[in-house]
N, CA, C and O atoms as a Tripos MOL2 file, in Angstrom:
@<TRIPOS>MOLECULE
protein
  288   287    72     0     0
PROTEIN
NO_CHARGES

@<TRIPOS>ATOM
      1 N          32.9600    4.9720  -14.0740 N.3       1 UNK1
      2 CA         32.5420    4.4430  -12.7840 C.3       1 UNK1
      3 C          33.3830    5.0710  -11.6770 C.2       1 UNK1
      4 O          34.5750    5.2490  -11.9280 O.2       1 UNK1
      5 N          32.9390    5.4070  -10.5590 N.am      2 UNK2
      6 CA         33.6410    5.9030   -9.4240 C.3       2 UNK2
      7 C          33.9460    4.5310   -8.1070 C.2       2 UNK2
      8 O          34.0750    4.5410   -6.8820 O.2       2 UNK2
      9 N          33.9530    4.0340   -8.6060 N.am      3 UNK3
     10 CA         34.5020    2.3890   -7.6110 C.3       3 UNK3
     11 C          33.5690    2.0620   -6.3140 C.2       3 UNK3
     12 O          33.6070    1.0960   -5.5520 O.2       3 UNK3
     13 N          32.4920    3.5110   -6.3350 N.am      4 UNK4
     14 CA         32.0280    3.3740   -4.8780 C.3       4 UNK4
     15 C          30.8380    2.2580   -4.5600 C.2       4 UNK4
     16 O          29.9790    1.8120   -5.3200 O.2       4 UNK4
     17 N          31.1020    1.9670   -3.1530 N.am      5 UNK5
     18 CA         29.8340    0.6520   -3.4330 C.3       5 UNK5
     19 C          28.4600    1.0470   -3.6570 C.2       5 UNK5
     20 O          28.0720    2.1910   -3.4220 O.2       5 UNK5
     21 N          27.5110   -0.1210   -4.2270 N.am      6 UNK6
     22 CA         26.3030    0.5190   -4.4100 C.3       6 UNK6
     23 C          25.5030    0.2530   -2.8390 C.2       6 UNK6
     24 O          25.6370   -0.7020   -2.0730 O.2       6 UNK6
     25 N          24.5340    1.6370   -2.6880 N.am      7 UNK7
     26 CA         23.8580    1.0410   -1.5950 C.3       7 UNK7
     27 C          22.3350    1.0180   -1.7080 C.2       7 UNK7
     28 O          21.7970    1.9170   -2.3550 O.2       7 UNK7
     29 N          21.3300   -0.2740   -0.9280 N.am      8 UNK8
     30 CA         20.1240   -0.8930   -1.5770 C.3       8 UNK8
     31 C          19.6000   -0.1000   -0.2110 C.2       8 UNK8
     32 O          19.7580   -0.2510    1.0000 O.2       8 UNK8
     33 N          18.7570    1.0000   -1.2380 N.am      9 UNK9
     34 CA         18.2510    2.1830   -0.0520 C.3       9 UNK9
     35 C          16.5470    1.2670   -0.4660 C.2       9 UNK9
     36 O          16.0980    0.7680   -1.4970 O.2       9 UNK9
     37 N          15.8170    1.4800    1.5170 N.am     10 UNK10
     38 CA         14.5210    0.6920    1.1360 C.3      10 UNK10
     39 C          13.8310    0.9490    0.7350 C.2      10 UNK10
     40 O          14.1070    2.1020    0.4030 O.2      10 UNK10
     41 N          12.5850    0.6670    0.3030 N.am     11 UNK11
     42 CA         10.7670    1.1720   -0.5400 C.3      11 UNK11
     43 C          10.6660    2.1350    0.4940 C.2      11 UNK11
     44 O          11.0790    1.9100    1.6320 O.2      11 UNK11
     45 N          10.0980    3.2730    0.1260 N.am     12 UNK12
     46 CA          9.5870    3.8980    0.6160 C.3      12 UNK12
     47 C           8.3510    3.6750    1.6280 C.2      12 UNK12
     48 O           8.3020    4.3720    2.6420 O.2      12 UNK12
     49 N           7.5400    2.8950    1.4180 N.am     13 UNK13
     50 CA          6.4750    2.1660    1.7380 C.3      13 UNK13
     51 C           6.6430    1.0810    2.8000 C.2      13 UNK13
     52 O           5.8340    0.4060    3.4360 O.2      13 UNK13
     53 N           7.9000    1.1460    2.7720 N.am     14 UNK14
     54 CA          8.6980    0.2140    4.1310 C.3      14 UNK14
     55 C           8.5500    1.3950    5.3370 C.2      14 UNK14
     56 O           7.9110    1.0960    6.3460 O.2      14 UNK14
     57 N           9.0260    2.4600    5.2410 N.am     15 UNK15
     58 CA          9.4140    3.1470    6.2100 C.3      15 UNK15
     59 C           8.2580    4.1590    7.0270 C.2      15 UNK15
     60 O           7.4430    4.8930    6.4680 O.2      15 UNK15
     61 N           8.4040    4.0070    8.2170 N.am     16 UNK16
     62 CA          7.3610    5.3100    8.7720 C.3      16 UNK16
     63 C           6.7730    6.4960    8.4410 C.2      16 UNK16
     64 O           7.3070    6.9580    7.4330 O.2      16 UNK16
     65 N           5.7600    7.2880    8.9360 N.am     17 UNK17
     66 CA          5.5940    8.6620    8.3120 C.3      17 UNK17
     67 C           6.4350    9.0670    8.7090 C.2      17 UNK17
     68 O           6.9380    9.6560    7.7530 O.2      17 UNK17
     69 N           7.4430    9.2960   10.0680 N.am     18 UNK18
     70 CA          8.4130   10.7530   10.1800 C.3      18 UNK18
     71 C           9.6330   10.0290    9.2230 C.2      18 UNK18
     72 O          10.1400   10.7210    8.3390 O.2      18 UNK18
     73 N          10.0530    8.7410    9.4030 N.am     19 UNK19
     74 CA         11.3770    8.4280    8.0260 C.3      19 UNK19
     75 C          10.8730    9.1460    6.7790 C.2      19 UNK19
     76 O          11.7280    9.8000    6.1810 O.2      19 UNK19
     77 N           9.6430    9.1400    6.2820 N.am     20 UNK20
     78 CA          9.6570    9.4230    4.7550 C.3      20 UNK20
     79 C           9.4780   10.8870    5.1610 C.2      20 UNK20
     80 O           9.7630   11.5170    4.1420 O.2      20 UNK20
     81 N           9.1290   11.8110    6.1970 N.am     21 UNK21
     82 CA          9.0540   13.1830    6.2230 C.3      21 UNK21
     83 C          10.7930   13.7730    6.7210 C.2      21 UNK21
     84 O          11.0870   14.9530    6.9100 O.2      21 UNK21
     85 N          11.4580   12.9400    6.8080 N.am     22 UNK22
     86 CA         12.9070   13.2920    7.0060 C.3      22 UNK22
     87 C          12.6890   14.0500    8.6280 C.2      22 UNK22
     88 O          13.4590   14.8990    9.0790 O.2      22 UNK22
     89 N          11.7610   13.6460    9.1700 N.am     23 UNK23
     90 CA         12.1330   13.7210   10.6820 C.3      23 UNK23
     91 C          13.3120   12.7400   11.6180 C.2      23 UNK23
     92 O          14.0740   13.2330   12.4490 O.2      23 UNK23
     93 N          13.2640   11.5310   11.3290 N.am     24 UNK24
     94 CA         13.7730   10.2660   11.7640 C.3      24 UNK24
     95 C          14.5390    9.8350   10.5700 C.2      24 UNK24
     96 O          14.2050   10.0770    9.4110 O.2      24 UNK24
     97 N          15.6510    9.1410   10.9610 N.am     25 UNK25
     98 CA         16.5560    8.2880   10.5250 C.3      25 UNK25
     99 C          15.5590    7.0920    9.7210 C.2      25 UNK25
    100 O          14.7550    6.2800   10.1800 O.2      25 UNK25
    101 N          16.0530    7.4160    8.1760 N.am     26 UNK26
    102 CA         15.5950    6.1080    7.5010 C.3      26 UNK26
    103 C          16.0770    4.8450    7.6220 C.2      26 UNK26
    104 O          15.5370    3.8550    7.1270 O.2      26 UNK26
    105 N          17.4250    4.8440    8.4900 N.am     27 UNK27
    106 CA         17.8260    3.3840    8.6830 C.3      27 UNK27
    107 C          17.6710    2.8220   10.2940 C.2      27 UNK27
    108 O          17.4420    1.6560   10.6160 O.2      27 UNK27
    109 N          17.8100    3.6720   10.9640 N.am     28 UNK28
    110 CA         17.7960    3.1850   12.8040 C.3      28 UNK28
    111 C          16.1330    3.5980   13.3090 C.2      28 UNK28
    112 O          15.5130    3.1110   14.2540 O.2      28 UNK28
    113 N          15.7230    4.5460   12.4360 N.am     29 UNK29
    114 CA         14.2830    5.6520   12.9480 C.3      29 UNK29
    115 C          14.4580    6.4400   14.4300 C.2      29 UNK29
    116 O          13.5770    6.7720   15.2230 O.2      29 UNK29
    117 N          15.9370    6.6200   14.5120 N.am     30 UNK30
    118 CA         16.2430    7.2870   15.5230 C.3      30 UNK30
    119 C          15.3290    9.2170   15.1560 C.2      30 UNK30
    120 O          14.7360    9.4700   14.1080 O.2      30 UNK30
    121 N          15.4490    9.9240   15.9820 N.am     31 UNK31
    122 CA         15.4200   11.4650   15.6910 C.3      31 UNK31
    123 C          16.1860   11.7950   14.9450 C.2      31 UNK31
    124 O          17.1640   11.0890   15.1920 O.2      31 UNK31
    125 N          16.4840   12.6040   13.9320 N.am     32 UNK32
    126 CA         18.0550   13.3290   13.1480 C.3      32 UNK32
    127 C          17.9320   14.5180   13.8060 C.2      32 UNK32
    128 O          18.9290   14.7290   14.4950 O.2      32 UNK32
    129 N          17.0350   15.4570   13.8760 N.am     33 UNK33
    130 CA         17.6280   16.8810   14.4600 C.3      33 UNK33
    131 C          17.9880   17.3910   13.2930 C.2      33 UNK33
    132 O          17.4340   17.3570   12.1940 O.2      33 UNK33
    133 N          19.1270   17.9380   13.7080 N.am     34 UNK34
    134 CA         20.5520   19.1330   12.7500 C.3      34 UNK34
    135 C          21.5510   18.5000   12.1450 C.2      34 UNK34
    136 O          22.4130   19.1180   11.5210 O.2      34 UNK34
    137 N          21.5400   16.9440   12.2880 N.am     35 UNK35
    138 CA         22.6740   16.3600   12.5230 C.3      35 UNK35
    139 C          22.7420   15.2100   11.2480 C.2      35 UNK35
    140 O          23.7650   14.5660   11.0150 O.2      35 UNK35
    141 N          21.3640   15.0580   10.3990 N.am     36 UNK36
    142 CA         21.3160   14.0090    9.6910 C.3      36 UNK36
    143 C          21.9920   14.4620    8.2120 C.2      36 UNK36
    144 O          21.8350   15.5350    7.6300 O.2      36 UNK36
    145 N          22.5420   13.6620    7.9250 N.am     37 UNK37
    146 CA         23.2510   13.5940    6.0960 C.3      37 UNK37
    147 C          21.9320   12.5570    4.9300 C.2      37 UNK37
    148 O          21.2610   11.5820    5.2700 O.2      37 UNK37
    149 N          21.9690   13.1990    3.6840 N.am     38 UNK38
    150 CA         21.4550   12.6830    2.4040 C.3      38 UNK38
    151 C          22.2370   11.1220    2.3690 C.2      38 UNK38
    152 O          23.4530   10.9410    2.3140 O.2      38 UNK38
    153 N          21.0500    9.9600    2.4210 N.am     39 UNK39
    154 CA         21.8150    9.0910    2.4470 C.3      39 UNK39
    155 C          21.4520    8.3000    0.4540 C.2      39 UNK39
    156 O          21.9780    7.4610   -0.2770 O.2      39 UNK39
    157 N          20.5980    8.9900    0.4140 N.am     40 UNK40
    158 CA         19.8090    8.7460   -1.2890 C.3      40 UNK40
    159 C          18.7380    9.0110   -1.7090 C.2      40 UNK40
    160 O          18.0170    9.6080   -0.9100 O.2      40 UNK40
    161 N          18.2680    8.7700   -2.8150 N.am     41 UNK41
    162 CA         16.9270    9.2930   -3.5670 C.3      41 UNK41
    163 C          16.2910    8.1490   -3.7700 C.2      41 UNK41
    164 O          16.9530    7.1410   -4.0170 O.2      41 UNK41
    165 N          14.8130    8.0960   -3.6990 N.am     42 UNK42
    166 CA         14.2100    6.8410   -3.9320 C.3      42 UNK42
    167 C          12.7350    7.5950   -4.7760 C.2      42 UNK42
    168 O          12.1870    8.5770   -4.2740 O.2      42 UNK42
    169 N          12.3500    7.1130   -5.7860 N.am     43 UNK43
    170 CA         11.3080    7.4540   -6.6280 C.3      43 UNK43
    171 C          10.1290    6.7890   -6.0740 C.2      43 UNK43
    172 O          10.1980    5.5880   -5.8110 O.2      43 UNK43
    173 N           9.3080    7.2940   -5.9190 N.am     44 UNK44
    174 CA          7.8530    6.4290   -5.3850 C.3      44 UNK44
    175 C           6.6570    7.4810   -6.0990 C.2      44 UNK44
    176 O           6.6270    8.7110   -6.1360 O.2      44 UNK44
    177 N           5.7030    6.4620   -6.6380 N.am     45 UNK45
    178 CA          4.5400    7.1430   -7.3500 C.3      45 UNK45
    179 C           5.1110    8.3860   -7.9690 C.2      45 UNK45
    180 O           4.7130    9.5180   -7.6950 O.2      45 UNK45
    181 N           6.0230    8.1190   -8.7820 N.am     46 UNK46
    182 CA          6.2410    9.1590   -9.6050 C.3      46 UNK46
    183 C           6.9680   10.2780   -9.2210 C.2      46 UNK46
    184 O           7.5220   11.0770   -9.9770 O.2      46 UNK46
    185 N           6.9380   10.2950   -7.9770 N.am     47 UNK47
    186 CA          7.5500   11.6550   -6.8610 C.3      47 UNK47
    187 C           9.3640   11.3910   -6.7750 C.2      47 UNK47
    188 O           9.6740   10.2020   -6.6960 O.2      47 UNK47
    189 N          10.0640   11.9960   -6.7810 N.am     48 UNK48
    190 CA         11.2050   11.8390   -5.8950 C.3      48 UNK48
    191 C          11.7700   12.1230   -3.9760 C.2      48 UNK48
    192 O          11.6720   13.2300   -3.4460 O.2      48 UNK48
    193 N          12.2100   11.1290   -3.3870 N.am     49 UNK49
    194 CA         11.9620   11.6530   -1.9180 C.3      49 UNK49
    195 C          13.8830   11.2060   -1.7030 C.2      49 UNK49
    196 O          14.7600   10.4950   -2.1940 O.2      49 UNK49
    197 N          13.6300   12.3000   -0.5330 N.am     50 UNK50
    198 CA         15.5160   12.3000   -0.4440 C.3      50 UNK50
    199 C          15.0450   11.3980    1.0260 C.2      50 UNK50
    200 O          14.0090   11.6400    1.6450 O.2      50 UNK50
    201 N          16.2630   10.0950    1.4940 N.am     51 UNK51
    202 CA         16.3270    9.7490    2.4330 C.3      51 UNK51
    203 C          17.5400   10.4880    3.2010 C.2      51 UNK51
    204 O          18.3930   11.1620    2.6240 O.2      51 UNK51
    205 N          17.4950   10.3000    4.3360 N.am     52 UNK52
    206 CA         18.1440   10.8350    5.7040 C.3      52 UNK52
    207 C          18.4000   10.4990    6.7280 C.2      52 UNK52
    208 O          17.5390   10.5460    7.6060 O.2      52 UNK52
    209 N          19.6380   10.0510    6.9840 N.am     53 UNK53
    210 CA         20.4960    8.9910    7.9100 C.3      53 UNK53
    211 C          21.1730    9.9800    9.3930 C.2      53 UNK53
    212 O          21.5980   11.1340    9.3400 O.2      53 UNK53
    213 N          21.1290    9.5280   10.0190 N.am     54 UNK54
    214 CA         21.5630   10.0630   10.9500 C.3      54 UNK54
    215 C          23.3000   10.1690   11.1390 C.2      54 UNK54
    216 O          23.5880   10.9050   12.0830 O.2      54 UNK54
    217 N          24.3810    9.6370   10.4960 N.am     55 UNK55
    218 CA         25.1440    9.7290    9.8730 C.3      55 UNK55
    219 C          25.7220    8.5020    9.0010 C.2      55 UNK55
    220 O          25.0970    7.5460    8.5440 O.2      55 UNK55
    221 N          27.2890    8.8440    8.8890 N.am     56 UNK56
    222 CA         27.6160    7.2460    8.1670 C.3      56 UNK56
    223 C          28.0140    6.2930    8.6540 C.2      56 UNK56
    224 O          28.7410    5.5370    8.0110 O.2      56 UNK56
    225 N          27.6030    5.9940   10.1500 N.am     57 UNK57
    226 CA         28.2840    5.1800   10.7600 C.3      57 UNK57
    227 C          26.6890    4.7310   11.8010 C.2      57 UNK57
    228 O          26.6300    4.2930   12.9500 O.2      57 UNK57
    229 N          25.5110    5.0810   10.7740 N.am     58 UNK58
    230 CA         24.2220    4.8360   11.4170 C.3      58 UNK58
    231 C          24.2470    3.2720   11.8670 C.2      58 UNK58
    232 O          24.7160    2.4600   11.0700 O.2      58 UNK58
    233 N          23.8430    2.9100   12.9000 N.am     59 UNK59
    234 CA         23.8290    1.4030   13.3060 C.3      59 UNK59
    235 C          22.1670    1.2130   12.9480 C.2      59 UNK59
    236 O          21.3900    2.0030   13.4850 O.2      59 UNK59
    237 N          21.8170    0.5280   12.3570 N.am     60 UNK60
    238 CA         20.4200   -0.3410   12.1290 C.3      60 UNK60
    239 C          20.0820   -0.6890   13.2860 C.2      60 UNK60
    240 O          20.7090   -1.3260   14.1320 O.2      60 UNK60
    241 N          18.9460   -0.1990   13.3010 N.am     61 UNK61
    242 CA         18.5340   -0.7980   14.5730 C.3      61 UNK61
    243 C          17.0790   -1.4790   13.7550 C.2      61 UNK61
    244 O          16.6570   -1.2340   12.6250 O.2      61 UNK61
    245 N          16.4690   -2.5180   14.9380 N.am     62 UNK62
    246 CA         14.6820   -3.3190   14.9880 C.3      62 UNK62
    247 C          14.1350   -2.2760   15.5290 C.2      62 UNK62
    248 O          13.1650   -2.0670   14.8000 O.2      62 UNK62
    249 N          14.1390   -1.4960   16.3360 N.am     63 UNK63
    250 CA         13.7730   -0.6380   17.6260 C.3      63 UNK63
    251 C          12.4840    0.0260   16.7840 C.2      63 UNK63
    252 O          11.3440    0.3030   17.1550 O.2      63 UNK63
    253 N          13.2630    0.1830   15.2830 N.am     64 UNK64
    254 CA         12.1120    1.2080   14.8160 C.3      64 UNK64
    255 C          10.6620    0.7500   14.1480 C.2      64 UNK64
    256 O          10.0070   -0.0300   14.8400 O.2      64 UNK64
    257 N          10.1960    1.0790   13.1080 N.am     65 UNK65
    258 CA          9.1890    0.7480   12.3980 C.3      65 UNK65
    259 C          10.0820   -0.1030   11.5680 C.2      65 UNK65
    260 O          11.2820   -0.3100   11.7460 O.2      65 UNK65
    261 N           9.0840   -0.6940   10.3620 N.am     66 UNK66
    262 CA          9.7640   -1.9640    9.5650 C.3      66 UNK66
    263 C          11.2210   -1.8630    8.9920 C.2      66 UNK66
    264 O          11.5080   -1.2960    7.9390 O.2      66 UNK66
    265 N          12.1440   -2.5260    9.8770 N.am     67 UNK67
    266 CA         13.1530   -2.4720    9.4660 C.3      67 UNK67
    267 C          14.2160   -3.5760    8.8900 C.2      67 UNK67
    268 O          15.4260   -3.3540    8.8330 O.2      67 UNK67
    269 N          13.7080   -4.5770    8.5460 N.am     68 UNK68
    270 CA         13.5880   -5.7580    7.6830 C.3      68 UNK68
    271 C          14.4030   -5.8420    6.3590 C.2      68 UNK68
    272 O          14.8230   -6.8760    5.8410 O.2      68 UNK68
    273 N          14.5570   -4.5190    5.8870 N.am     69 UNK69
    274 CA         15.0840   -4.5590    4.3900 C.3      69 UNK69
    275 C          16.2240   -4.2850    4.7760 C.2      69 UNK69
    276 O          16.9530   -4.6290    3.8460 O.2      69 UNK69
    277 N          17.0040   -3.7640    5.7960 N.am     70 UNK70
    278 CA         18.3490   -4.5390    5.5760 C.3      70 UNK70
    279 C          19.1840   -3.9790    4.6780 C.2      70 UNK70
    280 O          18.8530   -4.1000    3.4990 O.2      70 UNK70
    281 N          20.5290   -3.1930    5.0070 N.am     71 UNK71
    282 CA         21.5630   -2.9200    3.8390 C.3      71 UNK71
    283 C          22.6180   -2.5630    4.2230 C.2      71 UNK71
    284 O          22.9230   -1.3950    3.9810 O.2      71 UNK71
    285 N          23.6350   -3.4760    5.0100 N.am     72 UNK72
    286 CA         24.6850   -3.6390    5.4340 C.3      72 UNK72
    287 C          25.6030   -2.3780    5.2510 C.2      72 UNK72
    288 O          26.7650   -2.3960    5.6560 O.2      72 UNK72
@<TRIPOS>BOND
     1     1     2 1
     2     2     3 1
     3     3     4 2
     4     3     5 am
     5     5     6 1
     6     6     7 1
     7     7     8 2
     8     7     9 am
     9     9    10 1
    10    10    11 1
    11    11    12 2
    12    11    13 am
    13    13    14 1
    14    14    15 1
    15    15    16 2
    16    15    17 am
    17    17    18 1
    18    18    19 1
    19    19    20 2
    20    19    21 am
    21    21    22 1
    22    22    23 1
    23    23    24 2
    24    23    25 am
    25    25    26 1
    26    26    27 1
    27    27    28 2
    28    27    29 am
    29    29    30 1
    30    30    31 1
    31    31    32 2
    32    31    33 am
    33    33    34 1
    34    34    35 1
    35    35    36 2
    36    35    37 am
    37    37    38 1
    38    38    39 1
    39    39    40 2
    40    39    41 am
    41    41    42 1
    42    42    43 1
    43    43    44 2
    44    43    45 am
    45    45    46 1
    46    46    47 1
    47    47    48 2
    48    47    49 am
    49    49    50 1
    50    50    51 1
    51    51    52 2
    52    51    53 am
    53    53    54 1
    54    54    55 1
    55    55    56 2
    56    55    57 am
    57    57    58 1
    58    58    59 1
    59    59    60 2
    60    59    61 am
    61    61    62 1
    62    62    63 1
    63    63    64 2
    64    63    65 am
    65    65    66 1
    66    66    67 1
    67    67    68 2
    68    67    69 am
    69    69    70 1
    70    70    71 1
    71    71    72 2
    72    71    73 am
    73    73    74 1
    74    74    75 1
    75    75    76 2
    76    75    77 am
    77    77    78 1
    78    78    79 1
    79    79    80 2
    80    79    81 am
    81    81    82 1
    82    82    83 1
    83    83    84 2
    84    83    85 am
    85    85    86 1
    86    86    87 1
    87    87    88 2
    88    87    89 am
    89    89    90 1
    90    90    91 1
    91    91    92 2
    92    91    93 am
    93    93    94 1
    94    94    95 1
    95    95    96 2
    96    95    97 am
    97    97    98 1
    98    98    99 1
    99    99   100 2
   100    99   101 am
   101   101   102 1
   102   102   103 1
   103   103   104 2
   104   103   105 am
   105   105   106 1
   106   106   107 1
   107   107   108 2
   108   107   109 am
   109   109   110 1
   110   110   111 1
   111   111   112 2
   112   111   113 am
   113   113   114 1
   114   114   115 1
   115   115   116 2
   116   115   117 am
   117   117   118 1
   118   118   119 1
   119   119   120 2
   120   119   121 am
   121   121   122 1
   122   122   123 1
   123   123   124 2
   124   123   125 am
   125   125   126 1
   126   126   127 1
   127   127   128 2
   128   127   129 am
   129   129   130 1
   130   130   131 1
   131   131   132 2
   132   131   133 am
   133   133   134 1
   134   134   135 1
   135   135   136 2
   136   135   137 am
   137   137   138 1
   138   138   139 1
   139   139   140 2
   140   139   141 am
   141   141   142 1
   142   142   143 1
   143   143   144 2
   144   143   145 am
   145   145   146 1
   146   146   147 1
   147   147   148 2
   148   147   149 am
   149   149   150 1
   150   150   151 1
   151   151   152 2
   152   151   153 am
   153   153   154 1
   154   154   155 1
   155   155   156 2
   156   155   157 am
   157   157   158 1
   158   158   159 1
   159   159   160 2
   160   159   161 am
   161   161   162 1
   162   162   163 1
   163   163   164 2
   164   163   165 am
   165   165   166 1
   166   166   167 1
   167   167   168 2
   168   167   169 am
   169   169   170 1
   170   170   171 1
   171   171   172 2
   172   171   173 am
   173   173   174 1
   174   174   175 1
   175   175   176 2
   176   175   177 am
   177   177   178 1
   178   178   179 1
   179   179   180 2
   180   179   181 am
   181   181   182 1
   182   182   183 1
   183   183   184 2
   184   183   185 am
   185   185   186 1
   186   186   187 1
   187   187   188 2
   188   187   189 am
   189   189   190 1
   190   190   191 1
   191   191   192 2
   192   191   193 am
   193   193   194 1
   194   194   195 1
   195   195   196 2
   196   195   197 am
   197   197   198 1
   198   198   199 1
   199   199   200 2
   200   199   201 am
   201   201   202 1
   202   202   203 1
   203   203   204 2
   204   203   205 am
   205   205   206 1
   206   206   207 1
   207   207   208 2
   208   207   209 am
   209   209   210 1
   210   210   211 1
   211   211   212 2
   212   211   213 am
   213   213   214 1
   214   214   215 1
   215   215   216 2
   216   215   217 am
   217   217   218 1
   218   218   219 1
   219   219   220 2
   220   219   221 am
   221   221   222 1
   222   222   223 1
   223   223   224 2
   224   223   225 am
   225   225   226 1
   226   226   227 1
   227   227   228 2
   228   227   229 am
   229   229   230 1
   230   230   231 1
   231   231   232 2
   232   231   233 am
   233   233   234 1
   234   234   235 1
   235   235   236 2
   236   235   237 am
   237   237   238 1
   238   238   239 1
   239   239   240 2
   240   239   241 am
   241   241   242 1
   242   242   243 1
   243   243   244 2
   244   243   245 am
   245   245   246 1
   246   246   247 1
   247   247   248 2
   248   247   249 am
   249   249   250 1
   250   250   251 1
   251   251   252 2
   252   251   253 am
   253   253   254 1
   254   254   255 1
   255   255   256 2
   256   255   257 am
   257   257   258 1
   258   258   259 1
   259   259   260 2
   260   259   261 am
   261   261   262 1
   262   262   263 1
   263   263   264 2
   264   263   265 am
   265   265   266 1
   266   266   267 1
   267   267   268 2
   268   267   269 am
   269   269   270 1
   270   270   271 1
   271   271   272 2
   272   271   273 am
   273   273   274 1
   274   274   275 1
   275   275   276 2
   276   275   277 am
   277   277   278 1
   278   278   279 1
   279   279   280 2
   280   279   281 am
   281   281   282 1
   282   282   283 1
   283   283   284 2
   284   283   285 am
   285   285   286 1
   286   286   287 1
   287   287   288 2
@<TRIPOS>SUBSTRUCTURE
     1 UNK1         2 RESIDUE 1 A UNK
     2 UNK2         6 RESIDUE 1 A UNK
     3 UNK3        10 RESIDUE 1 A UNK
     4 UNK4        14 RESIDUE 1 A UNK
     5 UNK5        18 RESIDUE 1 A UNK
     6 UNK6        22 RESIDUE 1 A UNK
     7 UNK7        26 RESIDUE 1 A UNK
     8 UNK8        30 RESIDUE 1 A UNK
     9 UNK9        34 RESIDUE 1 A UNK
    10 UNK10       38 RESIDUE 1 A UNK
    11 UNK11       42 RESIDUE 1 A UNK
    12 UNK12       46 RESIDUE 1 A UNK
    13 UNK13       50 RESIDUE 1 A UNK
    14 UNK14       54 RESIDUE 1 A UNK
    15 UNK15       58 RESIDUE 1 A UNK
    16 UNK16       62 RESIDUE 1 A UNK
    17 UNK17       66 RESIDUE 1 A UNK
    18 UNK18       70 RESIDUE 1 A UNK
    19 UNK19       74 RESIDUE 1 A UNK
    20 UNK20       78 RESIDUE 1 A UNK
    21 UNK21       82 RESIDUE 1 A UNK
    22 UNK22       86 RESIDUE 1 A UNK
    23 UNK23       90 RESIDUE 1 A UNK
    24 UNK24       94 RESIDUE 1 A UNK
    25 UNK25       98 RESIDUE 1 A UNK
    26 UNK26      102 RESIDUE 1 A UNK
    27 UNK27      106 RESIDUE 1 A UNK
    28 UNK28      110 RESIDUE 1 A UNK
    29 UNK29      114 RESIDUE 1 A UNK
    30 UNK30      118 RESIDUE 1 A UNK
    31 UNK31      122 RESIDUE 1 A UNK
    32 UNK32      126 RESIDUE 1 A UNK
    33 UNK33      130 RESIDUE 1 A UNK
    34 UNK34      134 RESIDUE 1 A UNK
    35 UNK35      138 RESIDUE 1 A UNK
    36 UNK36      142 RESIDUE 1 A UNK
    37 UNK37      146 RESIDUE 1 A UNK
    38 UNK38      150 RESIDUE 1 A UNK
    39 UNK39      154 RESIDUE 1 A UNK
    40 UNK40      158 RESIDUE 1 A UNK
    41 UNK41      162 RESIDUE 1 A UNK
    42 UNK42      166 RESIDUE 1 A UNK
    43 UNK43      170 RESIDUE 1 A UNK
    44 UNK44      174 RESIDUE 1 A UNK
    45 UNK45      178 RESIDUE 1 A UNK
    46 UNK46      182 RESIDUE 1 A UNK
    47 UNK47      186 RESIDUE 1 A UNK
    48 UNK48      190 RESIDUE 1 A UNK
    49 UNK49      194 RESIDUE 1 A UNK
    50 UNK50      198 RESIDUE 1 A UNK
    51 UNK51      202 RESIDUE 1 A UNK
    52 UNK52      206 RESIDUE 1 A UNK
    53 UNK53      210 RESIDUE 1 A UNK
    54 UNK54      214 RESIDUE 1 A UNK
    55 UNK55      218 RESIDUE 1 A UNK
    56 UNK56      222 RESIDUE 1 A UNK
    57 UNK57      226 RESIDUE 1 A UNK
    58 UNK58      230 RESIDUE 1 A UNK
    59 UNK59      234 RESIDUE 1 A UNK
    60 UNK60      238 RESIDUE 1 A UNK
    61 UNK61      242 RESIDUE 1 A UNK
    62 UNK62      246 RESIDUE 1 A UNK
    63 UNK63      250 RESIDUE 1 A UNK
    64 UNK64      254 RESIDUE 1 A UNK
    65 UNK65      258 RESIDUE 1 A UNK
    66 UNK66      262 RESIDUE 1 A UNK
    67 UNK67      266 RESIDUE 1 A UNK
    68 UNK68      270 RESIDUE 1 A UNK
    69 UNK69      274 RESIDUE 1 A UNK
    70 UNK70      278 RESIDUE 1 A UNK
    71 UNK71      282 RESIDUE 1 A UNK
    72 UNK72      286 RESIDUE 1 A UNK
């Protein structure tokens, strides 16, 4: 084990078309640009999709599409 915490990345099916196209921030749905980091992998219909945070100190925002699921 590497001690690190686990983090509860959301359904895919939660998030917008540009979050799941890695245009926008999967946690705020801000823009990323040049600037966004791999925040995890989430399996949907069989596929694998990389999420993409705008960094590690992304603030959650409501502002965006469904942002409800929540992961401190």
């Amino acid at each position: 084990m590497t001690g690190q915490p686990l983090v509860v990345l959301p359904r895919l099916d939660q998030l917008n078309p540009r979050q799941q196209m890695e245009m926008d921030c999967a946690r705020c749905a801000r823009r990323l640009g040049a600037s966004g980091v791999v925040w995890g992998e989430v399996r949907y219909l069989g596929l694998m999709f990389r999420l993409w945070v705008c960094g590690p100190r992304c603030q959650l925002s409501t502002s965006g599409s469904r942002a409800g699921w929540g992961s401190g």
